[in-house]
C-alpha positions in Angstrom: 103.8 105.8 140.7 102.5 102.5 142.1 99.5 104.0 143.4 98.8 105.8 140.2 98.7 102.5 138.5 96.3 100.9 141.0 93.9 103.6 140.5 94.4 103.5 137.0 93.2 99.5 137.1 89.9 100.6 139.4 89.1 103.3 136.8 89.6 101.5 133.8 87.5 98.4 135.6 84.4 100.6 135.0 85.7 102.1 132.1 83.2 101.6 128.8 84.8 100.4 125.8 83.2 103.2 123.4 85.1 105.7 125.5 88.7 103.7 125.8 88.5 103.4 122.3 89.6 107.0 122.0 92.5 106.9 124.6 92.4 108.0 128.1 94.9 110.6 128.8 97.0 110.1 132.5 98.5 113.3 134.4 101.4 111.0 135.1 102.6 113.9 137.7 99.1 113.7 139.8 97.7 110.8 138.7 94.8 112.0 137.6 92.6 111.2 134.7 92.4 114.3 132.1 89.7 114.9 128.9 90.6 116.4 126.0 89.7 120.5 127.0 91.7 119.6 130.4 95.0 118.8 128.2 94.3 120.9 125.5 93.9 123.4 127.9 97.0 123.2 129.8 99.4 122.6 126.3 97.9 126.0 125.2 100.7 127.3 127.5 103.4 125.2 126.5 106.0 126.6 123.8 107.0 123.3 122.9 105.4 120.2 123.3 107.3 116.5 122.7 105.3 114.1 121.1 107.4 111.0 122.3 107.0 107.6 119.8 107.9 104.3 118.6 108.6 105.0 115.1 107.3 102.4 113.3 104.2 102.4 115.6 100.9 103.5 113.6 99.4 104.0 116.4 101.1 106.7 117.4 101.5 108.3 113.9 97.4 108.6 114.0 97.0 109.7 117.9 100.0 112.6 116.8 97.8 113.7 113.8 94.5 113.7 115.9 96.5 116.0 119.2 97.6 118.4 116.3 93.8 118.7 115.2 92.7 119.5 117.9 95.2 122.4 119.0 95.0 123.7 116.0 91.1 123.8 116.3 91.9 125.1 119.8 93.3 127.9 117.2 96.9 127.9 119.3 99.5 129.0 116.3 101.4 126.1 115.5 104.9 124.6 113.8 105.6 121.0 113.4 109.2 119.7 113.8 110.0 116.4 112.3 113.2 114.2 113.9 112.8 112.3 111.0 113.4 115.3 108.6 117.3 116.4 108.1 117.7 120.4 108.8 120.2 120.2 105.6 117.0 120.1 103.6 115.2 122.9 105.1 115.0 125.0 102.1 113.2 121.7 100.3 110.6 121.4 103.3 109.6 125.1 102.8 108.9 124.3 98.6 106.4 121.5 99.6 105.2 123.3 102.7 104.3 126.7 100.4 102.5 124.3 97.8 105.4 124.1 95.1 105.9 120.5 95.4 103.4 117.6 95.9 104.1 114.8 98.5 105.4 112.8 96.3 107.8 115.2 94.8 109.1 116.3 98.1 110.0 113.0 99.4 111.6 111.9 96.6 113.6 115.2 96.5 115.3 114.7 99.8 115.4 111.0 99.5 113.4 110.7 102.5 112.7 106.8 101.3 116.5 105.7 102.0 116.8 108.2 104.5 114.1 106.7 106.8 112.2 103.9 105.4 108.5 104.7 107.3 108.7 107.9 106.1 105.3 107.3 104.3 104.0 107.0 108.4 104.5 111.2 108.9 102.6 111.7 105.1 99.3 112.7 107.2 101.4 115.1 109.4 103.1 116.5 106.5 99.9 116.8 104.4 97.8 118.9 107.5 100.7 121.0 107.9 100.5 121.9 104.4 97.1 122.2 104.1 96.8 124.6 106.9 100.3 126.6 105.9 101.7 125.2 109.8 105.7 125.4 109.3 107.2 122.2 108.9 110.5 121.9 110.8 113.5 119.5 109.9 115.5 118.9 113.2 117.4 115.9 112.7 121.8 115.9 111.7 123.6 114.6 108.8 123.9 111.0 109.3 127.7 110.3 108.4 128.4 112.8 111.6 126.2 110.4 114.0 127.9 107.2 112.2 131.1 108.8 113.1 130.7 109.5 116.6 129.0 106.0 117.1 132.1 104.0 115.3 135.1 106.3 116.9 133.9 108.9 119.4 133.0 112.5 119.3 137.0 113.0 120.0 137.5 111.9 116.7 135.6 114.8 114.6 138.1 117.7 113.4 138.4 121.2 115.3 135.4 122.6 112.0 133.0 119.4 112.7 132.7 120.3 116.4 132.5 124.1 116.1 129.6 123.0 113.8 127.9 120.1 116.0 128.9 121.0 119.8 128.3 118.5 122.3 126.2 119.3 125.0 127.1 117.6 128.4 126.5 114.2 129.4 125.5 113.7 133.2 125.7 110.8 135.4 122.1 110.7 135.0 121.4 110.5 131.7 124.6 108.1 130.9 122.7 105.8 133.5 119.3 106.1 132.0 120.2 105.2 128.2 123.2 102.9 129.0 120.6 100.1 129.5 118.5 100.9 126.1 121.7 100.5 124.5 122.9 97.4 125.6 120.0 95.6 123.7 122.1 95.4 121.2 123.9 92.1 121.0 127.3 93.3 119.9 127.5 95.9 122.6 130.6 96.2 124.7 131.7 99.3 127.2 133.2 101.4 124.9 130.9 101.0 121.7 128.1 102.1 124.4 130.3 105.1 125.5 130.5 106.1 121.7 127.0 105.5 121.1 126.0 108.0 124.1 128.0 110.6 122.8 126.2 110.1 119.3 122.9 109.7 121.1 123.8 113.4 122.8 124.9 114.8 119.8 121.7 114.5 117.7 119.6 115.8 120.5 122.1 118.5 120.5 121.9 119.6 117.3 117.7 119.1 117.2 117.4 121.5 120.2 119.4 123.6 118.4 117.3 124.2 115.6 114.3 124.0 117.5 115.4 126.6 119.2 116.9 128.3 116.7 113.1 128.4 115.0 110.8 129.6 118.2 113.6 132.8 118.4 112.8 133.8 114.9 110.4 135.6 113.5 107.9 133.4 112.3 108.2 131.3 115.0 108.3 133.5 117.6 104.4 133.4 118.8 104.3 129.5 117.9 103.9 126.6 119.6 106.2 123.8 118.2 105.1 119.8 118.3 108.3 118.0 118.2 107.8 114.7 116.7 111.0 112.1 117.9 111.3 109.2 119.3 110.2 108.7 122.8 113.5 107.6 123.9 114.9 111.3 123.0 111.9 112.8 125.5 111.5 110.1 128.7 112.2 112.3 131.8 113.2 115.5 130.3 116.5 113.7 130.1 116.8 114.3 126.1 116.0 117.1 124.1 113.7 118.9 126.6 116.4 119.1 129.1 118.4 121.7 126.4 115.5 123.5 125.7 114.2 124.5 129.2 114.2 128.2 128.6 110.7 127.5 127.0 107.8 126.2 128.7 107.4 122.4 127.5 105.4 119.0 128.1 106.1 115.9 127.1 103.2 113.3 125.5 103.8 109.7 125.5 101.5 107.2 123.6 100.4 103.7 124.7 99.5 101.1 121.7 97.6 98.1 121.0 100.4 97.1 118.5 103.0 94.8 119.0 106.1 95.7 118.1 107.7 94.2 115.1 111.4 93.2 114.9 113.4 92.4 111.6 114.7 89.5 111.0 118.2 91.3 111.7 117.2 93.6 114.4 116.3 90.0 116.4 120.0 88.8 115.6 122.2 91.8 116.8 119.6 92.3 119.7 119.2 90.7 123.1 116.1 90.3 125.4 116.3 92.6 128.6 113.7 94.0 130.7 113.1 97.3 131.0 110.3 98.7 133.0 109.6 100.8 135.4 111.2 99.7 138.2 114.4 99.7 135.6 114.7 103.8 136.2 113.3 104.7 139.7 116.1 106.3 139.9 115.4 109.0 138.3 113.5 111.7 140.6 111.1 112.8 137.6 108.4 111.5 136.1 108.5 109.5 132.4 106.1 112.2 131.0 103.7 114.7 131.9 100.9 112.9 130.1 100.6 109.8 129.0 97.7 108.3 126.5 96.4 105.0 127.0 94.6 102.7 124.6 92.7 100.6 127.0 91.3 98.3 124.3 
């Protein structure tokens, strides 16, 4: 990876600004510098494609919106799935996707608002898929079932609750990869970060689930699906993508020019760490298979 970075800083040396302006998009497994037909061209074959972000990033909200324009001008049948839409209000999505309810209507039916406070960020997603009848997919779980698990444990749900959310397994691996993401938080100790793996697991469970449970059915059977979740869900295939392997997948990650914005309480239950690259050479895969950076 090293060497892909120096090369990287020699390209983008003689890089023009017009051209950076529109992102340059990294093959982080050769290192190689890809355009737009190159990617599109290779996602064509994908059955699922994770579109990794920082949710309150508008960046990424707009570089999502612009890769689904141009598959879908690439004419490659599409669905959307949403992390930030519950599955429990499938039946709602459907209404606004078939034209029975505006926007406006539809968020404020499922409470989307208190539900996910951005939510006004995925509007220009929502709105294309509409416009061009692209299913719209709600992945994520029932929150009181993830606050659960975080507070007391996936051992404390009843016999019904895990026959309805099963856990898939937690390696070595992937306990060591999110463990340090986790311990941000201020008010962390060994066990609350135990709990909060298991809930981590459980909602990436239960989203591969349904979006697998959508590409065997009928109408999404000759689809490809854009998964829309945060990036820490997709980084080495250690999230989602590693339950849905029976599909062929890539995973898109999105630079920004943005700084990231903390609340006033998210700075006092957090605490600085570092975490870069070096952080998770221990992991044998790559982050992504693409990456897309704004230069400028």
């Amino acid at each position: 990876m090293k060497k892909i970075f120096i090369l990287l800083v020699l390209f983008l040396s003689f890089y023009r600004i017009g051209n950076a302006a529109e992102g340059i998009w990294i093959d982080l497994k050769s290192g190689a510098i890809v355009n737009h037909k190159e990617l599109i061209e290779d996602l064509s074959k994908a059955r699922i494609i994770y579109l990794g972000e920082v949710h309150t990033l508008h960046s990424h909200h707009k570089a999502q919106l612009a890769l689904l324009k141009l598959l879908y001008n690439r004419h490659i049948p599409l669905a959307l799935a949403l992390e930030s839409l519950e599955a429990k209000d499938q039946k709602i999505i459907d209404r606004f996707i078939n034209g029975q309810l505006s926007f406006k209507e539809f968020s404020e039916t499922i409470q989307w608002k208190k539900k996910w406070p951005n939510y006004l960020d995925y509007k220009p997603l929502c709105l294309f898929a509409q416009k061009h009848h692209i299913p719209l997919i709600g992945i994520d779980t029932t929150h009181p079932i993830i606050s659960k698990v975080a507070r007391e444990g996936y051992s404390s749900l009843a016999k019904k609750e895990k026959a309805a959310f099963p856990l898939a397994a937690i390696t070595p691996l992937y306990r060591r990869f999110l463990t340090p993401y986790l311990s941000v938080h201020a008010f962390m100790d060994k066990q609350r970060i135990a709990f909060a793996i298991e809930a981590q697991r459980l909602r990436e469970s239960s989203m591969a689930k349904h979006i697998l449970s959508f590409l065997n059915s009928p109408l999404g059977s000759q689809r490809t699906m854009c998964v829309v979740t945060g990036e820490i869900h997709v980084r080495y295939g250690l999230g989602i993508p590693q339950l849905t392997q029976q599909f062929a997948q890539r995973i898109l990650l999105f630079g920004s020019k943005e700084p990231l914005q903390l609340s006033k309480k998210e700075k006092q239950i957090s605490k600085q760490i570092v975490l870069d690259h070096q952080s998770f050479s221990f992991i044998p895969s790559s982050v992504a298979d693409y990456f897309e950076l704004l230069a400028f």
